[in-house]
Backbone bond lengths (Angstrom), bond angles and torsions (degrees), N, CA, C in turn:
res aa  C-N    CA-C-N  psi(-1)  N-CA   C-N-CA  omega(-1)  CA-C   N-CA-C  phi
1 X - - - 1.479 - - 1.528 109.55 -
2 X 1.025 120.26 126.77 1.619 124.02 157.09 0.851 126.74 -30.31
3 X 1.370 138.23 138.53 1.413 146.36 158.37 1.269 117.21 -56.67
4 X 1.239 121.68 116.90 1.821 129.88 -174.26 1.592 99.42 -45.73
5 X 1.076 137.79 155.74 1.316 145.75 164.74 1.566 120.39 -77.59
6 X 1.489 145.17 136.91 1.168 137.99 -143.93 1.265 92.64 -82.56
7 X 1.293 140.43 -26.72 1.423 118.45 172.57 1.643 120.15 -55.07
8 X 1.473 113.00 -40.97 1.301 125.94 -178.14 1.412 109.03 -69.74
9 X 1.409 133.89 -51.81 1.318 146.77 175.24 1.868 97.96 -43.46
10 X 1.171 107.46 -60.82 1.737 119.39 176.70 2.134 102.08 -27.35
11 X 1.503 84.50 -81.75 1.612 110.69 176.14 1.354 107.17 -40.58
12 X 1.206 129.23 -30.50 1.642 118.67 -168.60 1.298 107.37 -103.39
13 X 1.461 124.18 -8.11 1.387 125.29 169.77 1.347 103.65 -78.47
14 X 1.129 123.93 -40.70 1.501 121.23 -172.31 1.527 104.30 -89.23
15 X 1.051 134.72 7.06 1.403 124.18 153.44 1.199 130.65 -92.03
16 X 1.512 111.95 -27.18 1.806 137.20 157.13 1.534 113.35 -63.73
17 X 1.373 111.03 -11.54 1.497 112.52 -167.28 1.361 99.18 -105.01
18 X 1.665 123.07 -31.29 1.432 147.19 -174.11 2.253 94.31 -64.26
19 X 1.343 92.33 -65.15 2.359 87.23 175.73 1.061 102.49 -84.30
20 X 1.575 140.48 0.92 1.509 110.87 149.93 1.140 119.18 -91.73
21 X 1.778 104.49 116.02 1.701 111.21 155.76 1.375 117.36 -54.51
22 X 1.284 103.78 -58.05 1.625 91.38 -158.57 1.678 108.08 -86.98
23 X 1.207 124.38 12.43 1.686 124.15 146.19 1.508 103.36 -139.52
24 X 1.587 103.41 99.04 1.613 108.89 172.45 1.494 100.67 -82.87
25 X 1.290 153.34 -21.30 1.163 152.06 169.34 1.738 115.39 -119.10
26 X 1.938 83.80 109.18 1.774 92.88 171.20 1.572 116.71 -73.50
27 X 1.040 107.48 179.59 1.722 119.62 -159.84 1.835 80.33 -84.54
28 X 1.661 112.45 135.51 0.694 115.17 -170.11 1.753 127.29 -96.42
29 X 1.381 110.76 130.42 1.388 123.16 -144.55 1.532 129.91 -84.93
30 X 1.619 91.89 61.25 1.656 110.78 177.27 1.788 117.28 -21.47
31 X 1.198 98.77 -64.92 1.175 120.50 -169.00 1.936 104.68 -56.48
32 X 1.300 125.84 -36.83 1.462 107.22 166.29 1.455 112.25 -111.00
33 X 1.317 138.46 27.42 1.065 139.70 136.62 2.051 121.38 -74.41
34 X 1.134 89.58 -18.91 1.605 97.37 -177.87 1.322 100.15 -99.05
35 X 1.481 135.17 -27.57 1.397 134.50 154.85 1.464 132.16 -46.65
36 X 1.892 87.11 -34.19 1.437 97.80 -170.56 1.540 111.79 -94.40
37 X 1.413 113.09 7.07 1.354 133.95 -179.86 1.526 110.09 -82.50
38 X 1.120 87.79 -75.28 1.656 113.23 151.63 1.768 113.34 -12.28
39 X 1.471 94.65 -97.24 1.639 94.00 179.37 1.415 118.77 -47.57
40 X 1.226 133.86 -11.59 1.222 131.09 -171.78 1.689 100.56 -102.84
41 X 0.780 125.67 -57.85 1.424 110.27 154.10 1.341 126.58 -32.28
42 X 1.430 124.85 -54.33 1.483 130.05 -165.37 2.189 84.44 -73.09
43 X 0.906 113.85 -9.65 1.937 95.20 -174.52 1.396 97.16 -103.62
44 X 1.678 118.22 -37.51 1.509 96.34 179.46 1.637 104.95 -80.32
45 X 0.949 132.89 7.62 1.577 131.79 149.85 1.663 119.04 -61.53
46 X 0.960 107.17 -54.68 1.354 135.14 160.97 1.634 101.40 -29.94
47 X 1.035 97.43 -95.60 1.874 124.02 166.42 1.401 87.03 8.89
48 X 1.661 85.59 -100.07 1.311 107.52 -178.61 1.677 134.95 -26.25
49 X 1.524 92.15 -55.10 2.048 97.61 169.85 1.951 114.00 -47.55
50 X 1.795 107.05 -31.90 1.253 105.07 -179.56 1.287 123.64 -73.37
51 X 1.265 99.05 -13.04 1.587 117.50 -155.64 2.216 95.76 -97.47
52 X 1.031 109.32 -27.63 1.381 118.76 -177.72 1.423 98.82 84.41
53 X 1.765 113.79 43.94 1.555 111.58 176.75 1.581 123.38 96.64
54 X 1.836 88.07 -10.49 1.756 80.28 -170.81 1.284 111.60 126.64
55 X 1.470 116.14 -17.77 1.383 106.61 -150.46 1.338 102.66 -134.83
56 X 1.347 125.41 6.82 1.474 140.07 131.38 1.554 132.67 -43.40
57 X 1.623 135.13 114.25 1.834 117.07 -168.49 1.541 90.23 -90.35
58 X 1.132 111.96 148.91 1.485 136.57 -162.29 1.758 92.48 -63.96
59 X 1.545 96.49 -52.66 1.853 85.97 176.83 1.055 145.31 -28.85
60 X 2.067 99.19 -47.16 1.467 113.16 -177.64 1.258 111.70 -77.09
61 X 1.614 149.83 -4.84 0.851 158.90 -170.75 1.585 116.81 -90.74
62 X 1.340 115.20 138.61 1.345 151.44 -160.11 2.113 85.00 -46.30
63 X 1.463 114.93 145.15 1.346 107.42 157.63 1.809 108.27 -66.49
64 X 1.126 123.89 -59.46 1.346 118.60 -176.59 1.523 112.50 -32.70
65 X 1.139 113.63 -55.32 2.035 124.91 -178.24 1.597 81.07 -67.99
66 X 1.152 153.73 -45.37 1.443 120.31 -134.86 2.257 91.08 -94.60
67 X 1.315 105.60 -11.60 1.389 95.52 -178.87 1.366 102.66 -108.62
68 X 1.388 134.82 -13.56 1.633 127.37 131.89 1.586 107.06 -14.70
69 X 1.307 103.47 -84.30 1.401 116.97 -167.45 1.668 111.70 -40.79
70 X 1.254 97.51 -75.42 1.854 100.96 162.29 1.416 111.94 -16.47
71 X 1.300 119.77 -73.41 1.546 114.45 -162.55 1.324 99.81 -104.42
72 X 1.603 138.54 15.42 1.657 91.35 122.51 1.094 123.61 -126.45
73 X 1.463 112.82 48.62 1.540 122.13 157.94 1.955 94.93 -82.94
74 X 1.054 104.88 -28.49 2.084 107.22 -152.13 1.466 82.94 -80.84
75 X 1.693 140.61 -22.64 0.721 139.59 -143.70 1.856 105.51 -107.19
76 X 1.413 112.01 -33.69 1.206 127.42 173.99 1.471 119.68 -82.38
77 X 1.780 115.80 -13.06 0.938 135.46 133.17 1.236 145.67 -46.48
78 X 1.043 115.66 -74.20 1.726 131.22 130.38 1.928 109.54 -9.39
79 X 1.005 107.92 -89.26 1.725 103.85 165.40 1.321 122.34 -32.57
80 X 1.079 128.11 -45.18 1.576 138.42 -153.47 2.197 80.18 -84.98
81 X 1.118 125.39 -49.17 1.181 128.03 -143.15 1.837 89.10 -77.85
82 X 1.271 111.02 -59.28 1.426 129.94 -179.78 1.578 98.59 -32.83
83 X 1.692 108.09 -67.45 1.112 99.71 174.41 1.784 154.81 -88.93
84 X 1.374 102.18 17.55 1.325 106.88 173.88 1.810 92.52 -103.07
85 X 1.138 110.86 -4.08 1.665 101.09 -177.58 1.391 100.10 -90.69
86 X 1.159 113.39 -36.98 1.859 108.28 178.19 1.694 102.13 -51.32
87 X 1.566 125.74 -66.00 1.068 150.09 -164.03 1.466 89.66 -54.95
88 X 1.023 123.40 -51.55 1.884 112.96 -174.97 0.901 109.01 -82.73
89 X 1.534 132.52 -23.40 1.272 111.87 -170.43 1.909 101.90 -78.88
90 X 1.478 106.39 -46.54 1.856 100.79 178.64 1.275 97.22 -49.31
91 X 1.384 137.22 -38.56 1.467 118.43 178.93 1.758 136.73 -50.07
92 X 1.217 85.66 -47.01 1.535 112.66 173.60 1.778 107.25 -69.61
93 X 1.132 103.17 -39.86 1.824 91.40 174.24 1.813 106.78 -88.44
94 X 1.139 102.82 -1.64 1.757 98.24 171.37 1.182 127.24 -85.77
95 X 1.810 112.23 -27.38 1.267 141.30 166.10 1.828 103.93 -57.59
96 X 1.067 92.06 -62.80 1.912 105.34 -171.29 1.279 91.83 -51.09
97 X 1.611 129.94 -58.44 1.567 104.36 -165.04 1.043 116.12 -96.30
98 X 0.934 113.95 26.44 1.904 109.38 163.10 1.772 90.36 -110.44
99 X 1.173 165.70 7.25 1.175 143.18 92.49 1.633 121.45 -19.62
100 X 0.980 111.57 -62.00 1.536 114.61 -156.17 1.420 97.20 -83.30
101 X 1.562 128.48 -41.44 1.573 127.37 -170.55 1.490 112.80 -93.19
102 X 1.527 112.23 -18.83 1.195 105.25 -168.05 1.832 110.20 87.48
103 X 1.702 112.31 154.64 1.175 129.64 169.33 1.778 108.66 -19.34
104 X 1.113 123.34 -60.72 1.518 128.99 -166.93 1.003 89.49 -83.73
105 X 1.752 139.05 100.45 1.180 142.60 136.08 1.848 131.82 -36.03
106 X 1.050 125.65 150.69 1.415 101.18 178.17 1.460 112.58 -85.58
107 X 1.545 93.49 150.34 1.654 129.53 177.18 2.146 91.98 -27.60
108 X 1.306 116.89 -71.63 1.185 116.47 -168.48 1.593 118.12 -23.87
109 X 1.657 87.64 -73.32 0.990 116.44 172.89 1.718 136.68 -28.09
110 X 1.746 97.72 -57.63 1.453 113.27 178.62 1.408 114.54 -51.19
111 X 1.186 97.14 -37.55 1.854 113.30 -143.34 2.094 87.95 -95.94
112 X 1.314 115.10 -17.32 1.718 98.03 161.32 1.318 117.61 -94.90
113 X 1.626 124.40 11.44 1.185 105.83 -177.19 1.576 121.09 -104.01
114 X 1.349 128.24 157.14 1.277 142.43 -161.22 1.753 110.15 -71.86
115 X 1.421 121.14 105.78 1.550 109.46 173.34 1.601 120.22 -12.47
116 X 0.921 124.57 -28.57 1.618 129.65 178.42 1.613 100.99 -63.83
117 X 1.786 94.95 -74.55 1.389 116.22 179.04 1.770 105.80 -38.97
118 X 1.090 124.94 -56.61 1.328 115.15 176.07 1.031 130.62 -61.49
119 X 1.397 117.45 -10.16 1.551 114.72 -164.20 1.806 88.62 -109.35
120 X 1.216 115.21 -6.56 1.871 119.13 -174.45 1.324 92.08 -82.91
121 X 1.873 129.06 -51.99 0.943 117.86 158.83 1.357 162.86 -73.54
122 X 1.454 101.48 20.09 1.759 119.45 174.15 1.831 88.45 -108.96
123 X 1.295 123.99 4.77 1.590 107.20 176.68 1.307 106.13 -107.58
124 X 1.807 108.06 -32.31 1.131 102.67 -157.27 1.756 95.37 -83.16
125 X 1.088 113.88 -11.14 1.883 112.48 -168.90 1.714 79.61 -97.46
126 X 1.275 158.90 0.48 1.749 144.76 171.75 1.625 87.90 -84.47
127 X 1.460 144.75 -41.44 1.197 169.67 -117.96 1.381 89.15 -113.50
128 X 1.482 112.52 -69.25 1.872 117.72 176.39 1.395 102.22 -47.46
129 X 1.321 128.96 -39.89 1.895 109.40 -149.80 1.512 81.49 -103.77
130 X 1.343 138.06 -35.39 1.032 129.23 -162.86 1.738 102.87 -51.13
131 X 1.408 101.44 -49.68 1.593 122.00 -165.55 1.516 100.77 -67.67
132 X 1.256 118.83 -25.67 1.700 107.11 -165.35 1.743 87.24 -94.37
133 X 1.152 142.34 -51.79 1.122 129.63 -176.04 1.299 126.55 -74.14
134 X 1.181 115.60 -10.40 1.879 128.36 140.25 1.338 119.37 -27.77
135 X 2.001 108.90 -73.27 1.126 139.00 -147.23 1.579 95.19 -99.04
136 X 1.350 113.36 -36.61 1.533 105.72 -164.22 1.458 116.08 93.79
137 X 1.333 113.34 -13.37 1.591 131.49 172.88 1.116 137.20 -90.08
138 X 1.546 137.42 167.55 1.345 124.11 175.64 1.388 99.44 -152.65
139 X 1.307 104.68 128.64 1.933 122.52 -166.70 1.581 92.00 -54.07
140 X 1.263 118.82 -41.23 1.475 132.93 -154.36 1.797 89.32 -64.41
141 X 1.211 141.13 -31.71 1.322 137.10 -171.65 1.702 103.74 -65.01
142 X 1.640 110.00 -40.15 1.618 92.22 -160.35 1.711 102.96 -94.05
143 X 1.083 109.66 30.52 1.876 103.55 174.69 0.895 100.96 -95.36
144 X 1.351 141.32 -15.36 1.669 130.15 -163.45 1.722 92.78 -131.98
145 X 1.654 113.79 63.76 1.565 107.28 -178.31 1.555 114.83 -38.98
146 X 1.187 133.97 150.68 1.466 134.47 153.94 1.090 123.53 -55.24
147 X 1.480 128.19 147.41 1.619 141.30 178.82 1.218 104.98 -32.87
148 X 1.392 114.21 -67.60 1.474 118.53 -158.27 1.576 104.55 -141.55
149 X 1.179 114.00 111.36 1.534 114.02 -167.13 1.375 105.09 -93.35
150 X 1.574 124.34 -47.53 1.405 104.93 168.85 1.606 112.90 -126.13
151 X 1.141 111.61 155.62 1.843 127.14 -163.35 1.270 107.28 -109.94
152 X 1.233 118.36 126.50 1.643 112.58 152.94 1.528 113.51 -64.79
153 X 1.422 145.48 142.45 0.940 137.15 168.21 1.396 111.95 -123.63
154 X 1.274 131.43 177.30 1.893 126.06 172.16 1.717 80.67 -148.25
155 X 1.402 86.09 137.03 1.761 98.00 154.93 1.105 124.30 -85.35
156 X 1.786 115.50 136.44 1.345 128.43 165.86 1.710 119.54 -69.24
157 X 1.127 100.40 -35.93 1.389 98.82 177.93 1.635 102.35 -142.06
158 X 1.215 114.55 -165.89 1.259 146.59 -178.38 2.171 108.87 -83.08
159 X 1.766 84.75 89.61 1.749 82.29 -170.24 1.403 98.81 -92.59
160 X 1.257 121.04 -28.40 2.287 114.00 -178.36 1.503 68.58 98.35
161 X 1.578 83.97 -168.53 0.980 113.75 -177.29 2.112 129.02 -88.29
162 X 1.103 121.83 145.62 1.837 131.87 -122.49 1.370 84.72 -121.14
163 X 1.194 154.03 118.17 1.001 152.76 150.05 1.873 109.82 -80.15
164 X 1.409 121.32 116.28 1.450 131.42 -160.37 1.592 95.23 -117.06
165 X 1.272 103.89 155.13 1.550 122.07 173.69 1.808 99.55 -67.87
166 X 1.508 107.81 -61.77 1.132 130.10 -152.53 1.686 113.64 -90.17
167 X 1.513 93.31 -25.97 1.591 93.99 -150.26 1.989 107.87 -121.66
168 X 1.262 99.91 -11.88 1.260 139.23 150.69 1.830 94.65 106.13
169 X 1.625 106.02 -107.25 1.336 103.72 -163.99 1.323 94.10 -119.31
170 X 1.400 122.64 106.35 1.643 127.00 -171.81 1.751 105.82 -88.99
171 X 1.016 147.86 150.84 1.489 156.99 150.63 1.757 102.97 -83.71
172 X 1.747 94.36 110.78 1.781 78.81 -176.24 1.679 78.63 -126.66
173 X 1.439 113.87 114.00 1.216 115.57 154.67 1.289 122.31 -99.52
174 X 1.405 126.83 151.74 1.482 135.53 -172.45 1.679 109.19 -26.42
175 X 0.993 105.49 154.80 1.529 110.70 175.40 1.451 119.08 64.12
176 X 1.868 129.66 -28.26 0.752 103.73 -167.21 1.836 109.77 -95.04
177 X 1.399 110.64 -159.32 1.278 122.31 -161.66 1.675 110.99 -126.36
178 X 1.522 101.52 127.34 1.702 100.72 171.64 1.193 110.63 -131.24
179 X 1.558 107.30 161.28 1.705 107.27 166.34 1.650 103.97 -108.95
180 X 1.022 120.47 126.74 1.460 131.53 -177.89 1.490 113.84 -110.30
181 X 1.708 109.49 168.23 1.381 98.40 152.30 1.444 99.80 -88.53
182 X 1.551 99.14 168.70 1.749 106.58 -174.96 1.351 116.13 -68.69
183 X 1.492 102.85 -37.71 1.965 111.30 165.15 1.368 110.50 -42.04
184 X 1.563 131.70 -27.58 1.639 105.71 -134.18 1.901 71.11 -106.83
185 X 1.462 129.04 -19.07 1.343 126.85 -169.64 1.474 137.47 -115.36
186 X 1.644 94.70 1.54 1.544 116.20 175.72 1.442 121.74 -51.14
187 X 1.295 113.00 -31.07 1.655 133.83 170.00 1.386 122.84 -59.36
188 X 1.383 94.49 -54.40 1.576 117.57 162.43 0.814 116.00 -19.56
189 X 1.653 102.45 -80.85 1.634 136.70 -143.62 1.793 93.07 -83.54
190 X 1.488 119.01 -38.86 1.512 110.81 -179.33 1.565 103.52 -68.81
191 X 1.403 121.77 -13.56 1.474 104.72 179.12 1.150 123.58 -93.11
192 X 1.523 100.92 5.11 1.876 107.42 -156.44 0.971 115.35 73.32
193 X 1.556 145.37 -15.66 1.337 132.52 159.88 1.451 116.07 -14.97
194 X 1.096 139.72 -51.63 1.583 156.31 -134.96 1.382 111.86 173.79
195 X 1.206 88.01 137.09 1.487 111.24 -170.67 1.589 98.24 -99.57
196 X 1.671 103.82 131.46 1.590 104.50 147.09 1.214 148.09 -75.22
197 X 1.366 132.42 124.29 1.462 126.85 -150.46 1.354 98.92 -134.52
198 X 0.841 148.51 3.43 2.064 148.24 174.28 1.339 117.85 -163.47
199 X 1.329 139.56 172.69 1.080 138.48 164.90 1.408 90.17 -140.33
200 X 1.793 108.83 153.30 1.510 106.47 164.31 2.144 91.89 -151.96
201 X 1.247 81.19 -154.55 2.001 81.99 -179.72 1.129 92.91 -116.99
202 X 1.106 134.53 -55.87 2.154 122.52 -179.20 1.285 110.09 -127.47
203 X 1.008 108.55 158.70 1.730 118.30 172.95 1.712 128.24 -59.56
């Protein structure tokens, strides 16, 4: 059987890397990215030899040479595509787990990625803390949404007026009815202040 072609070899690592959990990023594959360098060079060489260097107009040229050219221009294309999708895709799962794992990536992980790749990820995690101590936030909070983000509540009694994180300064007098976030009324509701009566996701 033939040897898969380095564009294909590219593509099949990242689909083996896609059902492994516990190694979402394979050791990264010098050896058919430099192949795939390679062949793409050896066609725009090619190109060129049809072309008499370049300096041939595609018009005057033979139909046979002019669909040469076509397919391996579609073909050096083809390469170029294979490989910025490999390259984004390890990107995109390097991004995700430094969300999900935090700064210390795993051991697996570190140790397949490409000097490039490592050095994207000591900027892109200066980039993470920079941004959370900017904002006061951390991306890592909204992947795991909360149960119940906002509550209907009813008052038991006569609270005045509610000073809220979120919702600012509410007037909850007896009897009546609010929709909150669940943060701003959990206190409440553990004191009996107000009773919970609905849950929804926004107001």
């Amino acid at each position: 059987m033939a040897e898969a072609s380095p564009a294909r070899r590219l593509l099949e690592q990242i689909e083996r890397s896609s059902r492994n959990a516990e190694e979402p990023v394979g050791e990264f594959s010098d050896e058919a990215m430099s192949q795939l360098k390679a062949e793409c060079a050896k066609l725009y060489s090619e190109v060129l030899r049809l072309m008499d260097g370049g300096d041939a107009r595609v018009a005057d040229l033979p139909d046979a040479t002019k669909a040469s050219l076509v397919v391996h221009h579609q073909r050096v294309l083809r390469n170029k595509e294979c490989a910025l999708f490999y390259l984004r895709e390890r990107l995109e799962v390097l991004t995700r787990l430094r969300c999900e794992a935090g700064s210390n990536l795993p051991r697996n992980v570190r140790r397949h990625c490409s000097p490039q790749e490592s050095q994207f990820n000591a900027a892109y995690d200066q980039l993470y803390q920079d941004f959370c101590r900017a904002s006061r936030l951390d991306p890592r909070d909204s992947l795991k949404p909360p149960r119940d983000l906002y509550v209907e509540v009813r008052c038991n009694v006569d609270c005045g007026d509610v000073q809220t994180k979120h919702s600012g300064t509410v007037r909850m007098d007896k009897g009546t009815s609010h929709f909150l976030r669940r943060a701003d009324v959990e206190q409440l509701i553990a004191q009996g202040l107000v009773t919970h009566v609905t849950t929804g996701v926004a107001p």
